[in-house]
N, C-alpha and C positions, 0 to 999 in steps of 0.2 A: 583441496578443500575450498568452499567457495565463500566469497565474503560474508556471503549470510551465514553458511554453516558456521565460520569463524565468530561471528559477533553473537549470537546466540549462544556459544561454546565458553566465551570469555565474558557473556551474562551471567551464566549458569554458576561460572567459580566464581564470581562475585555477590551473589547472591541477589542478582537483580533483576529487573523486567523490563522487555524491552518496549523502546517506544517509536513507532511508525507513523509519522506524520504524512498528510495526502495533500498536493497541492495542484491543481492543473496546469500545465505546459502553455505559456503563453496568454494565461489570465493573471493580471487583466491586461501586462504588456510585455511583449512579446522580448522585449532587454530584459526582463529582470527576473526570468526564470531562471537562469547559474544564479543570480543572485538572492535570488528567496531557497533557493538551495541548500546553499552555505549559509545563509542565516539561521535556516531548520538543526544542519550539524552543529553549525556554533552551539545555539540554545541546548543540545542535547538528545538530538536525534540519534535513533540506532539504524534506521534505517529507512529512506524516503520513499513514498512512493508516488510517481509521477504520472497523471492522469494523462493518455492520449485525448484528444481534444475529438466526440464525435457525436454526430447530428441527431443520432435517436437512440438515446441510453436507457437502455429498463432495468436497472437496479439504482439510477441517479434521482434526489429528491429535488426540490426547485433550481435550490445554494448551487448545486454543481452542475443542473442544469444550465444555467446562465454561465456558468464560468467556463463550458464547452462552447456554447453561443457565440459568447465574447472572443474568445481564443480563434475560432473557425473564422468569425468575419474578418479579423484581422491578417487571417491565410496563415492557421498554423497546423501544419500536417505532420504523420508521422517521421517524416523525415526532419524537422525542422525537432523533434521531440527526440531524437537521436542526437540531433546536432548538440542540443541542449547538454546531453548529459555526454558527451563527447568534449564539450568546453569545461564543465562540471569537474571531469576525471583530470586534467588541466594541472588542478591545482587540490584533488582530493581524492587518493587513492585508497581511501580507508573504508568511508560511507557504502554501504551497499544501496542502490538505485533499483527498484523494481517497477515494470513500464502497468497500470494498470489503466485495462479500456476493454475494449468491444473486438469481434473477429474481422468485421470489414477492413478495415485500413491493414490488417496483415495479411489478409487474402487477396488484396487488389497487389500487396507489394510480390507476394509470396512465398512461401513460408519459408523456404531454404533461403532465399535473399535477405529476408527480416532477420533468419539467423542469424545468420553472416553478418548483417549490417550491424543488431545490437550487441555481438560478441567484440566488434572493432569499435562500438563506442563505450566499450566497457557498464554495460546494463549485466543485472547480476540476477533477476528475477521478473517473469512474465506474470501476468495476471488477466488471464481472457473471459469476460464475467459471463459470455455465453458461448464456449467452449465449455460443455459436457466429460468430465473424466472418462466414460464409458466411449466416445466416439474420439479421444485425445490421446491416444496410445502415441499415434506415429508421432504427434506434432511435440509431444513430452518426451520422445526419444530425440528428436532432433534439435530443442532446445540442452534436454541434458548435454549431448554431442558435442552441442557449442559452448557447454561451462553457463547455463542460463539454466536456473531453477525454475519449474513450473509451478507456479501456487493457483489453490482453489479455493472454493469459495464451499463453506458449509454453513449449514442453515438448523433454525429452531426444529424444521419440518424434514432434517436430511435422515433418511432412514439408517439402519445400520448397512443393507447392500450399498448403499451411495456414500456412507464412511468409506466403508471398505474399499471402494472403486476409486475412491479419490487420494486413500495410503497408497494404491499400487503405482501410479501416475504422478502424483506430487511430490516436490521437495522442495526445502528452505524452511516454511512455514505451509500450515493453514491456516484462512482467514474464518476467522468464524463469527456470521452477520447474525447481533445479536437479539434478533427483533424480526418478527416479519414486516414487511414493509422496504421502503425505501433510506438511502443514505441521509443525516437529518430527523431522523424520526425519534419522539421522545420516547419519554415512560419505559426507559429499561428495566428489566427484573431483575436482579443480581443475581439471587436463589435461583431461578432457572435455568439463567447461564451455567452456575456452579454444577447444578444438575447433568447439564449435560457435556462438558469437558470430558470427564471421567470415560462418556462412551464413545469419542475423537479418541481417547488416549490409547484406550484397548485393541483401535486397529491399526496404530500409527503412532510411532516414536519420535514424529516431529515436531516440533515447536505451535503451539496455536495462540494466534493472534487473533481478538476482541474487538469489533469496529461494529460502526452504526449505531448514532445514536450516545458517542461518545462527547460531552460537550465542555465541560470544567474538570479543574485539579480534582475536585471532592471524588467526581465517579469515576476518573481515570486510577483514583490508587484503592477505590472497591475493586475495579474490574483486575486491576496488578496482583489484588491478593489470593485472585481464583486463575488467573490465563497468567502465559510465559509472557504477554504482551498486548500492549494499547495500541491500536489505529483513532488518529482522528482527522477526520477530512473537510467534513460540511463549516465546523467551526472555523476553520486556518483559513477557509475558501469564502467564508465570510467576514472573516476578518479583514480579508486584501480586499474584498468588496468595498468596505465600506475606510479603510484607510487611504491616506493621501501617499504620492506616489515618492514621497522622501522621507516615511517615516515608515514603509511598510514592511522592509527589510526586519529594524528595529524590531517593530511592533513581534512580527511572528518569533522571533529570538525571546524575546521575553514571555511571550505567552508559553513556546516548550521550554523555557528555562521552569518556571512556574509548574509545570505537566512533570518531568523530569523530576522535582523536587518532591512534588506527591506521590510519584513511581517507588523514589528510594524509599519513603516510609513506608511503605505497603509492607505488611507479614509476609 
């Protein structure tokens, strides 16, 4: 069973929801990515997930655009985003680590070597935001292979054939964007959301996770009380933006300490 099956297993009999923080790989310095890591588990993270750093992202709002920018000019590739959670597992065998980015930087490495490489750095879940479940068959067989979950990405606009296409292909979770639009983006509907879990749940027994547009405690334990679990990305990636470089550890700990807190109260 794989760490995410595990922590979502050991949610479920506790009666709680999980929470998924997103922070980029080498934004804004390229030391203190294990370290904003372990800050996110300390605070109470269930599960991280780490942005590969890439030059033209179509699901990224400004916030994460810049913190790809930043990461790149400093020359941080995906091997250096392996490395990371390679140092990560070091000293944190628990957390499950999920890589989310774009197809290019796995296609240039290629797909059976990116296997290989994230099963030895101990990565527990992929996330390729333009990788198609319909055209993902082999490359979701060959992560399961390696003990690496495939997650996808579902949408306000996803139909029920493109539910179903993304149950037969995914595991660990789906993510479910809950907004059209980009990562960042306001004016969530709760009601909507609620509306449509129900028809995620009917083709697919896995766990769904809530992102986009997720920004304070208040709407993280509305969204707790309708999905298995919270993403939030654009906040944490603006937070290290605009924090100093020896308080920003801190800083993210106490913000999902905070997040965490509003989780447990959720119905």
């Amino acid at each position: 069973m794989s760490r995410i099956k595990n922590t979502f297993a050991a949610l479920a009999e506790q009666g709680k929801k999980g929470l998924i923080p997103f922070i980029t790989a080498g934004d804004p310095n390229p030391e203190q990515t294990v370290e904003f890591m372990h800050a996110l588990a300390k605070g109470g993270a269930d599960v991280i997930e780490l942005g590969v750093p890439f030059s033209d992202p179509m699901a990224d709002g400004p916030v994460i655009q810049r913190s790809s920018e930043r990461a790149l000019a400093r020359g941080v590739s995906l091997k250096h985003v392996l490395a990371d959670v390679k140092r990560f597992r070091e000293t944190d065998d628990k957390t499950p680590v999920v890589l989310m980015g774009y197809a290019n930087p796995i296609e240039r490495m290629g797909a059976e070597a990116f296997a290989a490489a994230a099963k030895e750095a101990g990565v527990d879940g992929v996330l390729v935001v333009d990788y198609p479940p319909e055209e993902s068959m082999e490359f979701g067989k060959s992560m399961q292979q390696a003990g690496i979950d495939p997650i996808f990405l579902l949408a306000p606009t996803s139909t029920d054939e493109r539910i179903a296409a993304v149950g037969k292909v995914a595991s660990g979770y789906v993510y479910y964007v809950s907004l059209k639009g980009v990562t960042g983006s306001a004016n969530l509907d709760v009601s909507s959301i609620a509306s449509k879990i129900p028809a995620i749940k009917s083709h697919m027994s896995l766990p769904v996770g809530v992102g986009f547009g997720i920004r304070d405690a208040e709407t993280a334990r509305a969204i707790g009380e309708i999905a298995d679990a919270v993403v939030i990305g654009s906040r944490l990636v603006q937070l290290l933006e605009e924090a100093s470089p020896d308080t920003a550890a801190e800083s993210l700990t106490r913000f999902i300490a905070e997040i965490r807190t509003a989780l447990d109260s959720a119905k």
